[in-house]
C-alpha angles and dihedrals in degrees: 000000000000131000106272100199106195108203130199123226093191126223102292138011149334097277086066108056117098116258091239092061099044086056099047088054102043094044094047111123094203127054112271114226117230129188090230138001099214096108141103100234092050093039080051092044102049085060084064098053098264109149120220138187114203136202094211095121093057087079095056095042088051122062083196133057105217080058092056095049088044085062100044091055086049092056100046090047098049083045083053094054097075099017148016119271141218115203127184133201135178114264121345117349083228105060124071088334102142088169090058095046088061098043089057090044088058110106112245099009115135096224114189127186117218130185119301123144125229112243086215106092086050090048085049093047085043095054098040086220118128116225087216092073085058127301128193121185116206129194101219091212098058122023136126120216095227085064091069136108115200100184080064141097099251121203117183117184134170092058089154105165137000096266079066097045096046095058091042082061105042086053096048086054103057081068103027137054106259084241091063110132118242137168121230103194118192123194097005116209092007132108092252092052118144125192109182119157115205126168111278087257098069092049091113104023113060107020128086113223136194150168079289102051126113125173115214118190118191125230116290123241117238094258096064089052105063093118095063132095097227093060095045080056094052096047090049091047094051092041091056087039136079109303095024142119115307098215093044085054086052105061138094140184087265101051087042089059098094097044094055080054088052099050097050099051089049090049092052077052099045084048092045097060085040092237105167091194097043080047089058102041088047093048086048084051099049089046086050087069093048094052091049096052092048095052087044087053090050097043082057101050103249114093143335142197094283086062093045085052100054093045093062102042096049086043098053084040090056092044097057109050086155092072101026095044149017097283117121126212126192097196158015080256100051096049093049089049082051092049100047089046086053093041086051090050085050096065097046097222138042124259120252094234124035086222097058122112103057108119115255092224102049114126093278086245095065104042090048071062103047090047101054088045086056086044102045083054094060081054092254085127130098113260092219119040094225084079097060078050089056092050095047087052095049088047095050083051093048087049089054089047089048089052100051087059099058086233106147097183096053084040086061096037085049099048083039084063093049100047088046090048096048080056091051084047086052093049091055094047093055093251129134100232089209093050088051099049095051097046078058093052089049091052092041089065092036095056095030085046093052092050084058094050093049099044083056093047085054088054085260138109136223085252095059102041124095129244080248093049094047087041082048089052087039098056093051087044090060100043089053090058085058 
């Protein structure tokens, strides 16, 4: 295979390309191959004679760009296959090339580097800004949000079209106000450069980009950044340090215990009257413990959120081979048996009781219903429902049978079976027990509320009334909810 030679043209005009470089294009005999022709030193060069093939219809033929620069490699290796080959690129090969970067990753093709100057150290000089300070250099075309640092300096070049521009905007949106000042800078270092800054809004609708077109955006105060998780770190971590607040100093994960309990349960209320915004302030406040918990362990030495962190997301990796891997799965079944088979590998030995593992402290519904899921896994379960009914039945009649004989303790044993077999019912039936319980509770005050509201608004009181006139109010309670 022939020699494929990538130059450089470097980030402005004619007047700054090496000399080295201006004589190897002007005195090529072939035509030199360029990945667009939309720049001054090929639009100068042209002038002297210099041929070029561009690749400039590509980006009209592909609707992506990994596809265009796909092409491009294809053509220059095929061309490389009979003859030697000049390409050229904008700027410096090395730097956001991604065509370079494929042509030195093809088996058996001899790749050479010539010439070509960054345009890095003039943005800088035309910023003013010092990479020192934190620099990140972002290729407009591909990039994922989550790859980006604010309290950087951001660069983003190849903003070719509006398209481009447009997409760079709606992403930084989704992090910054739409008046956040930003600079669009076109031709850096040559004699047509352009620095204009205008608020994010405004990116694709009144500037004019071009080949030659980068976005910086300058590092973001803390005050922009409150939905990040790097700035709720940082307020957990000032509020437990010196300075900080003396109750949240104060706290540990025993005296937090009772809060996580709290916010749960708020947030199962928040999602059972369907309140988005109650859903969002209760999920802040349960992250909020975590958060605690995580900044007391690493106050103490023992562990902090980084370590939290990696333990879920390896966990939830390793328990889903049949998304993170090639494992197929055929059903919902089928993924919980895997689960439960994984979760069982992660703690290197077998419980000694296949009903371990249900928090002693769970509301005692839940965990009735906790255990005989555990149980009905290690086969101890009725294959048909109707069996659960006949045990429910057999445990309201033992509770009779407790009652007529004045015996508080085995009234108590008796209503504790059945309380333990309606779970077991609820659990057959697809239902959370505690979730039910407390939708029922919801609708008792709402009923029972409503009774009180409507005896006031009659002149009378919940203390006058009689068990017929509060049925009465009951009953119309219950049809209004339908």
């Amino acid at each position: 295979m022939f020699k494929v030679e990538i130059v450089g043209l470097g980030a402005g005009d004619l007047d700054q390309l090496p000399l080295g470089v201006y004589k190897k294009l002007v005195s090529a005999n072939k035509t030199v191959y360029t990945r667009t022709i939309d720049h001054p030193v090929v639009v100068a060069l042209q002038k002297e004679g210099t041929t070029f093939h561009s690749f400039d219809y590509l980006y009209e033929e592909e609707q992506q760009f990994p596809r265009v620069y796909e092409r491009i490699v294809e053509v220059i290796r095929e061309k490389a296959m009979k003859d030697d080959v000049i390409y050229t690129v904008p700027g410096h090969p090395m730097l956001a090339e991604k065509t370079v970067q494929l042509l030195l990753e093809q088996k058996g093709m001899n790749v050479v580097i010539v010439g070509g100057s960054s345009y890095l150290d003039d943005i800088f000089t035309a910023l003013k800004i010092d990479p020192i300070e934190g620099f990140q250099f972002v290729d407009a075309t591909s990039f994922n949000r989550s790859e980006l640092n604010f309290k950087n300096h951001l660069v983003f070049s190849q903003v070719y079209d509006q398209f481009v521009a447009s997409e760079v905007k709606l992403t930084l949106l989704e992090d910054l106000p739409a008046d956040y000042l930003i600079t669009v800078v076109e031709a850096v270092g040559s004699k047509a450069q352009s620095i204009k800054q205008i608020p994010l809004e405004m990116l694709d609708r009144t500037v004019e980009v071009s080949n030659l077109t980068s976005v910086y955006v300058p590092p973001a105060p803390d005050d922009v950044l409150h939905h990040t998780f790097w700035q709720l770190r940082k307020v957990i971590q000032k509020l437990r340090g010196p300075g900080g607040c003396p109750w949240d100093q104060a706290q540990t994960h025993e005296s937090l215990r009772e809060f996580a309990i709290e916010e749960v349960y708020e947030l199962i209320d928040a999602i059972n009257t369907q309140d988005d915004d109650g859903i969002v302030e209760e999920l802040g406040d349960v992250l909020l413990q975590v958060m605690l918990h995580s900044q007391i362990g690493e106050d103490n030495g023992y562990f902090n959120i980084d370590d939290v962190i990696r333990g879920i997301t390896d966990k939830m990796i390793h328990r889903h081979p049949h998304v993170f891997k090639d494992t197929a799965v055929n059903s919902i079944a089928e993924v919980k048996s895997n689960w439960d088979q994984l979760k069982q590998a992660e703690k290197g030995h077998a419980r000694a009781s296949m009903i371990d593992g249900v928090a002693k402290h769970s509301p005692s519904l839940i965990r009735a219903y906790q255990l005989q899921k555990k149980a009905a896994k290690a086969g101890f379960d009725w294959d048909k429902v109707y069996g659960v009914w006949n045990k429910l039945e057999e445990e309201i009649a033992e509770f009779k049978t407790a009652i007529s004989v004045e015996s508080m303790n085995e009234q108590e044993m008796e209503f504790g079976d059945i309380l333990f077999v309606l779970a077991n019912l609820a659990r057959h039936y697809n239902i959370n027990p505690e979730v039910a319980l407390n939708r029922a509770n919801e609708k008792f005050i709402s009923r029972f509320t409503y009774i009180e509201e409507m005896l006031i608004k009659r002149g009378s009181s919940i203390h006058d009334a009689t068990f017929a006139q509060m049925s009465e109010l009951w009953e119309r309670a219950k049809e209004g909810e339908n």
